[in-house]
N, C-alpha and C positions, 0 to 999 in steps of 0.2 A: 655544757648544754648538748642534748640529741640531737643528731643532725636533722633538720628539716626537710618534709619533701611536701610540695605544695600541687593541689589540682585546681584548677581554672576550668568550670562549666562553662564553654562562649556560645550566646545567643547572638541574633541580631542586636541586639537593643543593650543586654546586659553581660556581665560577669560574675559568673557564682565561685568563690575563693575560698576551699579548704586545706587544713594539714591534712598530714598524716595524725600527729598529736591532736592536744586541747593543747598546744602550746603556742598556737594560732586560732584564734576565735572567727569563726565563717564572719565573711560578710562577702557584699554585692559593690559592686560600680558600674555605673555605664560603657558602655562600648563607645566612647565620645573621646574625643581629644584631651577634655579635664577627665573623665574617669578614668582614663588609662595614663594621666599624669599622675592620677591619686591611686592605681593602685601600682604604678612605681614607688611613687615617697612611704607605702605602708610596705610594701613587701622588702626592701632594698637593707630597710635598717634590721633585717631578719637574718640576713645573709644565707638564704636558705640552699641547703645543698644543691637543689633543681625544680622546677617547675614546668610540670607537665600541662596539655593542652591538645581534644582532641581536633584531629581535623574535621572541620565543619564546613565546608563547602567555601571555604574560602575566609569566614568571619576568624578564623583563627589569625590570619598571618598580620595583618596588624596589631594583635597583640604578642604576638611573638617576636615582632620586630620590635618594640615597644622596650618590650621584657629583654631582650640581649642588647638594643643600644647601651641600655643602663648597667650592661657588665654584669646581666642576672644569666644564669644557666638556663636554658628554658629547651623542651624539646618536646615536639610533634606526633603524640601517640596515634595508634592505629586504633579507632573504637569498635571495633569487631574483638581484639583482645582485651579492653576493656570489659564490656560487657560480660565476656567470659569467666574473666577474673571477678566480677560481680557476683553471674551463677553460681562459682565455686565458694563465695561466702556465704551462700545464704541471703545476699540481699537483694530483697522482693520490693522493699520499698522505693519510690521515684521521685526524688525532687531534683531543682536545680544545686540545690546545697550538698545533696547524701551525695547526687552523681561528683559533685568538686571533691568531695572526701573521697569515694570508691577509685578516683584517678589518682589521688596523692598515696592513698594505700598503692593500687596498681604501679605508679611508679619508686616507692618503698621495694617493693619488692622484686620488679621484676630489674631496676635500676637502666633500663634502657644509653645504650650510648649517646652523648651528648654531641651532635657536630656543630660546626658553626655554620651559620644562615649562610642562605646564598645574598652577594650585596644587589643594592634596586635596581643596577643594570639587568642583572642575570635575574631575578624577579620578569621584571619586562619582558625581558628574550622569552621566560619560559611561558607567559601571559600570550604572546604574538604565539609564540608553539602550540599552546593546546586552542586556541582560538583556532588558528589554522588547522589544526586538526577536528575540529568539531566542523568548519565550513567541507572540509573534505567529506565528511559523512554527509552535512545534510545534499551536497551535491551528487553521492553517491545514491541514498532516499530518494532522493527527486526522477534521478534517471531508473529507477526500479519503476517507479508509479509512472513514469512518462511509457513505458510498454504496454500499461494497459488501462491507459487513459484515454477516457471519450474525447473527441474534438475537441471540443469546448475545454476541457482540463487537462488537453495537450497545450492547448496555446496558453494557458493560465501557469501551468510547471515552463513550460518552456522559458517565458519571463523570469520569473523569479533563475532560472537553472542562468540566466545571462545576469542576472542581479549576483549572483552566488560567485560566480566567475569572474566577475569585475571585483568582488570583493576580496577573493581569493587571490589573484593579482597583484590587489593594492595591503596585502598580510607581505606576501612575498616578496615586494620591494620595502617593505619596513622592515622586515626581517633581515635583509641581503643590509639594507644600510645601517641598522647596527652593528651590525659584527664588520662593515668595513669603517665602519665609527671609533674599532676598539681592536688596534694591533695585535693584542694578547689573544683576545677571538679568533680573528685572522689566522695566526697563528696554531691554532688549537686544530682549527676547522683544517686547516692543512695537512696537520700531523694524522688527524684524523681517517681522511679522504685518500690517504697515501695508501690505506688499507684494502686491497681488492674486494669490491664486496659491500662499501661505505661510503653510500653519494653524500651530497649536498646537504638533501633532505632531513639524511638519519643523523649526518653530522651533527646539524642544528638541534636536531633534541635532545640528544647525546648533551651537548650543553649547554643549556635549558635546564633540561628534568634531571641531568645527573653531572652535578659540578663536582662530585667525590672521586669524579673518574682519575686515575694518576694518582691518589692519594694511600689508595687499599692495597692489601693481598688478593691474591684470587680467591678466597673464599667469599672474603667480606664482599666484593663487590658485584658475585654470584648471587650471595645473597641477598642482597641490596634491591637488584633488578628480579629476584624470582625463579633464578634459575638452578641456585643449588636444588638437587633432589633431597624430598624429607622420604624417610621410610617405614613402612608399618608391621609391626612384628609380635606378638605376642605369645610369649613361649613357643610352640613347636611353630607357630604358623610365620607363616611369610606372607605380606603381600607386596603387590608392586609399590613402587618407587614415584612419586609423584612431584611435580614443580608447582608453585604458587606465591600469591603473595607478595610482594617487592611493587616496584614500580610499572603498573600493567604497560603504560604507553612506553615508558623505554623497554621495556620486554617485547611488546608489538614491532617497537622497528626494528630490534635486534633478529627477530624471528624474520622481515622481510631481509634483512641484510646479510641472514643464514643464506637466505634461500638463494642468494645471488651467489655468495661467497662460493656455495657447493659447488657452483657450475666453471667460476673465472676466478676464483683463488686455487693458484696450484698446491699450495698447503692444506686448506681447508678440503679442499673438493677429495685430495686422499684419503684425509682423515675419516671423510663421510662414506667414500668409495670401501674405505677398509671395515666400519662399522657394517655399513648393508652385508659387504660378504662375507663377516660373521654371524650373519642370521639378526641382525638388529633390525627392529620395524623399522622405516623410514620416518615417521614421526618423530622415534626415541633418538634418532642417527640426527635430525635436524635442531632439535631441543641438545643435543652433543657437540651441534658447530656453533650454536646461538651462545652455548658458557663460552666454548674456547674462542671464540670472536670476540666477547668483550673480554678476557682476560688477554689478548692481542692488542684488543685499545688500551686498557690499563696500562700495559706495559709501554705501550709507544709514548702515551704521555707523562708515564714516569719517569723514562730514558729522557725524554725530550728527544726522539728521535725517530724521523719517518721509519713504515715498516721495510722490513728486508723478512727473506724468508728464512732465515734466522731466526727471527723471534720467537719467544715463546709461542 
């Protein structure tokens, strides 16, 4: 039999399930505890090669969790390259059904690597991470509008910016006591932090949003977070060289933990020193310490070994 490749449409409410083939007949279940029991027991005896699922704002990862306790392959498409791979057939049409088919064609084709999930601790952790990151912004809104707020909606931000702070607080002591919860954490955050260049803060997202870190080559995990350059070219022309893509917030802290590294990592800071005085923008020279930084973490936790200036 052809190997199967299955899409999962995820709504709030429902699941739209197609093949690649007619060797799987579309159907729907609930986004509920029985419909994701029952579209376990239908997909499981299929033994399908993989099953893809885009990210939806969060309604995916219960079914994904779902789908891999039960020993099924399942993995996390990006729906910007869905969609694309849609234009490029031709298909105009929209339902929740054709979108489950056009994701199991898209993963036929493009066959995406399969990792394994991160388990519900490190779910958590990365839950407490982006929350904390989103309380940082709205604290950061707040104080833009508190400049040029009237009296009266100076003391109305001002509350809330003390509500924000207390909240913010009580993330960071939940945060701080998971990972002293969990030795291996501890551990990690250490190896981590050993790196000039790499507080606390970027630690903890580091892992959180990228538990693959120590497992890759430098390319893969370049890629991963966004930082490999893609290139544009066609016949005689050239154009510049561009980053994108990956995981924006571990990119974000990698680009703040560039910026420190350039200054108090004696390794990094050369590297960046010798980029500028070959004429490199300072932008391009920073976006050059953000890959080799996390290909420095990579390695520290691959070794299992704090850094030394040594390291790659």
């Amino acid at each position: 039999m052809d190997a199967l490749y299955v899409g999962i449409d995820v709504s709030k409410e429902q699941l739209d399930v197609a093949g690649d083939t007619a060797a799987l007949t579309p159907f729907s279940v609930a986004r509920t505890a029985d419909g994701l029991t029952e579209l376990v027991s239908r997909l499981a005896p299929l033994s399908p090669r993989a099953i893809a699922l885009e990210a939806s704002g969060g309604f995916e990862t219960v079914v994904a969790a779902a789908l891999a306790g039960a020993g099924l392959a399942v993995v996390v498409v990006n729906p910007a390259q869905v969609r694309a791979f849609a234009q490029a057939l031709g298909q105009r049409a929209k339902t929740d059904r054709i979108d489950a088919r056009v994701i199991a064609r898209f993963l036929a084709a493009a066959r995406p690597e399969i990792r394994p999930l991160p388990d519900a601790q490190t779910v958590m952790l990365a839950d407490l991470v982006a929350r904390r990151r989103q309380i940082v912004a709205m604290i950061g809104a707040e104080n833009q509008r508190l400049k040029r707020a009237s009296p009266r909606m100076a003391a109305s931000i001002t509350r809330l910016l003390k509500a924000l702070e207390r909240e913010l607080a009580d993330l960071d002591r939940e945060v701080d006591e998971s990972i002293r919860r969990s030795p291996s954490w501890r551990h990690t955050v250490d190896l981590l932090t050993s790196v000039p260049g790499i507080g606390a803060t970027i630690a903890r997202t580091l892992l959180a949003e990228l538990p693959e870190l120590g497992t890759l080559d430098r390319r893969q995990v370049a890629a991963l977070v966004g930082l490999a350059p893609w290139t544009r070219q066609s016949g005689q022309w050239r154009g510049k060289s561009f980053i994108g893509g990956g995981r924006a917030a571990v990119r974000a802290a990698l680009f703040m933990g560039a910026m420190v590294a350039s200054r108090y990592n004696p390794v990094l800071k050369a590297f960046r020193d010798r980029l500028v005085a070959a004429g490199k923008p300072k932008l391009v020279a920073l976006v050059a310490v953000a890959r080799k930084l996390v290909t420095i973490l990579n390695a520290v936790l691959r070794e299992n070994q704090p850094w030394r200036q040594q390291n790659p």
